[in-house]
N, C-alpha and C positions, 0 to 999 in steps of 0.2 A: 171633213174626212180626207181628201185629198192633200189639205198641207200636214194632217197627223201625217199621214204616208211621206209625203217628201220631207219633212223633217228629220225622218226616223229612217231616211235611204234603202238599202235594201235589206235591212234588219226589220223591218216591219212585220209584224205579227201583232193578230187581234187584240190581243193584250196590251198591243202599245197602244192600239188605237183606242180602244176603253179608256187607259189613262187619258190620254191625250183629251178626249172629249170628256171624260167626267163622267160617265156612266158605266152600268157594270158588262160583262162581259156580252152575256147572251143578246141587251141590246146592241153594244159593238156586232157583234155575229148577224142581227137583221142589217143593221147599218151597213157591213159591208156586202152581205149578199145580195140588199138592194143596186150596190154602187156598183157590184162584178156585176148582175146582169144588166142596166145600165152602159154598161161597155167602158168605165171611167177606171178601173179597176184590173188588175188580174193578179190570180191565185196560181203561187208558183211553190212546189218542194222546196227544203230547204237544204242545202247542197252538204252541211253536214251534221242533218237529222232528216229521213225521209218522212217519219212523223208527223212534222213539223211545216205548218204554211206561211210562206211567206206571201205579201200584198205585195203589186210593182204598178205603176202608170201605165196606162196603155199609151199609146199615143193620142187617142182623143180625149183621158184623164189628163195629159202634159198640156194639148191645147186648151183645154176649161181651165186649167190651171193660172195659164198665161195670163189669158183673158182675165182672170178676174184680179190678180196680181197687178195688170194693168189701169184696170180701173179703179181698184185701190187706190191707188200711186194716184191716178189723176184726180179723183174726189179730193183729196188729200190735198194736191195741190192747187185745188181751187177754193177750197176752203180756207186755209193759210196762205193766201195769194197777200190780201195787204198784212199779213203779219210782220213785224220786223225780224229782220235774220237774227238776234239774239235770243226773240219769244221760238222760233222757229227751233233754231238749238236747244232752247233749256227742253220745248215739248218734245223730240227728237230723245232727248237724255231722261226725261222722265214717262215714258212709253216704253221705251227698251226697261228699263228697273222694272216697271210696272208686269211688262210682259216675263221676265225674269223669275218673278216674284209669284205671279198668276204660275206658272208652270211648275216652280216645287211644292208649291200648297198644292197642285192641281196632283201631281205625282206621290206625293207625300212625303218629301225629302224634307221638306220643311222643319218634322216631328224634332221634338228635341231628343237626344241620345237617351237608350235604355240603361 
């Protein structure tokens, strides 16, 4: 939930965050109402639609944030510690495709033209 949100900066709205995870709206709508009260989360007006809600990091969303972008990073590198830099590179080049590719199936960009 939190990197749908930082991916998608301060244009975030529920809708992104459904795509983002793959499921449909109303559970995006628990998912995040969990996460605002939570405190990881806050719900802000949209500056040109008052309609319209935007999602923002709170500051303790930016610190879990961190955290766990950290620990990524370090799993990561301890997993591929005796890798050679070349395995290191191609997997590096084939995780990015992968995540690429994950994201417009995930969106639906993917569809072929009507």
């Amino acid at each position: 939930m939190l990197d749908a949100v930082e991916d998608r900066g301060d244009s975030c709205a529920v809708t992104g965050v459904a795509t983002a995870l793959g499921v449909d709206q109303p559970r995006a709508s628990r998912l995040v109402l969990r996460t605002v009260e939570g405190g990881w989360l806050a719900r802000r007006t949209a500056p040109s639609d008052a309609r319209r809600t935007l999602l923002t990091l709170t500051d303790r969303g930016r610190e879990q944030l961190d955290r766990t972008h950290q620990f990524r990073q370090e799993l990561f590198a301890r997993v591929m510690a005796d890798w050679p830099d070349a395995d290191r590179s191609e997997f590096a080049r084939l995780i990015t495709a992968f995540v690429t590719s994950f994201a417009e199936v995930v969106s639906g960009t993917d569809q072929p033209p009507r």
